[in-house]
N, C-alpha and C positions, 0 to 999 in steps of 0.2 A: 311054403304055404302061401297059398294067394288073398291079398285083399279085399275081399267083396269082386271076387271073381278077377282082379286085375291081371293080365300077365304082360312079361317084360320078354321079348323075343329079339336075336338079333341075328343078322347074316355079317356072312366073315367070307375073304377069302383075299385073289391075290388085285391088284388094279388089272381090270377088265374082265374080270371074272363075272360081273352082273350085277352086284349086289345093289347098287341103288336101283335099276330097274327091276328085279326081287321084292326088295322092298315097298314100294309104289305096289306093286301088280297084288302082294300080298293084303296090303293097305285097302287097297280100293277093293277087293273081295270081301275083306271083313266089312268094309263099309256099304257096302250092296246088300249085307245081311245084318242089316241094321247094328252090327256091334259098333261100339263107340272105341274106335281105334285111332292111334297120333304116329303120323312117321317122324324119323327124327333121324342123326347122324352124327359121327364124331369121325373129323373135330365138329365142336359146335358148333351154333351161331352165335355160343353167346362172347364174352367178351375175351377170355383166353381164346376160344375156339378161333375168334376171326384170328388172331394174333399167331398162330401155329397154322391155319391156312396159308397167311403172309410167307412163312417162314417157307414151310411146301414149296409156294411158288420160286422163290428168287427173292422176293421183295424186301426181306427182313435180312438181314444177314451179319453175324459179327466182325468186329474188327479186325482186318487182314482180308473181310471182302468173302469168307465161306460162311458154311452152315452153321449153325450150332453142332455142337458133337450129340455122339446119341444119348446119354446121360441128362445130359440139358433136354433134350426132346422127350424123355419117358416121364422128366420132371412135369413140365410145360402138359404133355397127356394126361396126366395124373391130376393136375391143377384142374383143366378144363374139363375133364371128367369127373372130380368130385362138385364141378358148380354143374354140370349137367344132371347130376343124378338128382343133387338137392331142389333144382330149380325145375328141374322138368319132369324128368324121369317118375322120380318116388310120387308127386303129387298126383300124377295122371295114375298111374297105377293104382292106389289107395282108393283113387274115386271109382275106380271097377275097371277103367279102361285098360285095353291095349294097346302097349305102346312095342314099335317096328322099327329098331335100330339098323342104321345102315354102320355097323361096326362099333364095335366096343373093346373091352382091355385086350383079348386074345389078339388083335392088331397091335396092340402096344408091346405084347408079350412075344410078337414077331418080326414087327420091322423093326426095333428096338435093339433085342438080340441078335440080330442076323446083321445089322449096321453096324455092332458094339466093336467087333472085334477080337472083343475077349472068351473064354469060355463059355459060351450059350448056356448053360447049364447056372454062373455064376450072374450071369446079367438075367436070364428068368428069374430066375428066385428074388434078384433085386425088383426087379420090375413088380412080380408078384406081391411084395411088400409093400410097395409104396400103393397099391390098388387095392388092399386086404379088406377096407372099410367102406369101398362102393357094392350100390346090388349087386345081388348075383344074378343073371337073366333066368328064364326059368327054361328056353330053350335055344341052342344055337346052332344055326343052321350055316354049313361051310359050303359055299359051294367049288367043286374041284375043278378045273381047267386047266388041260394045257400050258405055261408060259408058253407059248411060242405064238399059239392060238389067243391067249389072250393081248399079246403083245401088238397083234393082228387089229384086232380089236381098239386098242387104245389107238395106233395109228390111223385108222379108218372114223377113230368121233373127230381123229383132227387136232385133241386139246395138245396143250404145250404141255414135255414131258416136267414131271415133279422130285422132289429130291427122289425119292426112292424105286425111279421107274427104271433100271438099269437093270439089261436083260437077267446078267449073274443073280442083281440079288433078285428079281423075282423068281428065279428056279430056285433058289435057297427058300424064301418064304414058303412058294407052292410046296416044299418036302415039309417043312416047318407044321402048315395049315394040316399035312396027311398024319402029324403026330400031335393035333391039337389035345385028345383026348388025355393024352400021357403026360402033358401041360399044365390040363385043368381036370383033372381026375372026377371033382366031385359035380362037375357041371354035368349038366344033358347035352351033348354033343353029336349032332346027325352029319355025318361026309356025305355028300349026292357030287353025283354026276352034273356036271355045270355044261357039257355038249352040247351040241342041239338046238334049237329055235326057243325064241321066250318062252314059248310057250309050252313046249317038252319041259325047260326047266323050271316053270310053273308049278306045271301039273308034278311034278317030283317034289318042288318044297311044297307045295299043299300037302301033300301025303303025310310026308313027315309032322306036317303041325296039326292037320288032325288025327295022326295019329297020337302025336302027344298030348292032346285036350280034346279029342274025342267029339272031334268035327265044331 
């Protein structure tokens, strides 16, 4: 049920697949037709978020000089996404608005598992736990791509590669992202075609979110 019309919408998929320019493109649509819409992103900005950013890059690192393990990161996700929902999310929503995540738990529920090592099946269901008591969006849009193609893609913005940009595991994620649904069962989940120019995959997530709210 929505709040005085608010909805909570997010895009998922693997890095390079589009989703913060999705996002933005979807944003500034709603906001061309006067709806009162907020883009937004996890990790956050806010105070965990920068801290698990850090970590991404290189900058944070435990003692002996590596990552944290994925257990510690689904934590840390978990943290900065329950100050997201309460701080940002829920409120903007309640007020009527649309709020345009550029990713949400289903990222947690894949680079997480697919990092873990262990049974996928027993690291979802943990992962799943720990995120039982954030919203639920009310729709989410995956977009599909290639790894090889989107791998393409992240080399050509130029950024420095992040923990998780390793060609294996993102062909693990991208299979992950095509069984999102089986995942998250009771969520509204659309797979689109992520090919193509911005614009082609534009006009595809448009589709999908009026059709789900009816333009």
């Amino acid at each position: 049920m929505h709040n005085r019309g608010g909805r909570f919408v997010v895009l998922e998929g693997i890095d390079g697949s589009g989703t913060t320019t999705q996002v933005a493109r979807i944003a500034d649509r709603l906001r061309a037709m006067r709806v009162m819409v907020r883009s937004t992103r996890e990790p956050s900005d806010g105070p965990v978020g920068n801290l698990v950013r850090q970590v991404l890059t290189g900058r944070v690192v435990v003692p002996g000089g590596r990552s944290p393990g994925w257990a510690t990161m689904a934590l840390l996700f978990a943290a900065d996404r329950m100050d997201h929902v309460e701080s940002e999310i829920v409120p903007f929503v309640a007020s009527g608005g649309v709020m345009v995540s550029d990713r949400y738990d289903a990222s947690s529920l894949a680079y997480q598992s697919v990092s873990s090592g262990i049974d996928a099946k027993d690291a979802v269901e943990w992962i799943r736990l720990l995120n039982r008591n954030v919203r639920r969006p009310d729709l989410t849009i995956v977009l599909d791509l290639p790894p090889d193609l989107a791998a393409e893609r992240r080399v050509n913005r130029g950024d420095a590669a992040q923990l998780y940009e390793q060609s294996e595991m993102q062909r693990e994620l991208a299979a992950f992202y095509k069984n999102l649904p089986k995942h998250l069962p009771k969520d509204r989940i659309a797979i689109i075609d992520a090919t193509g120019s911005i614009e082609d995959v534009h006009a595809r997530v448009w589709d999908v979110y009026s059709h789900a709210f009816g333009g």
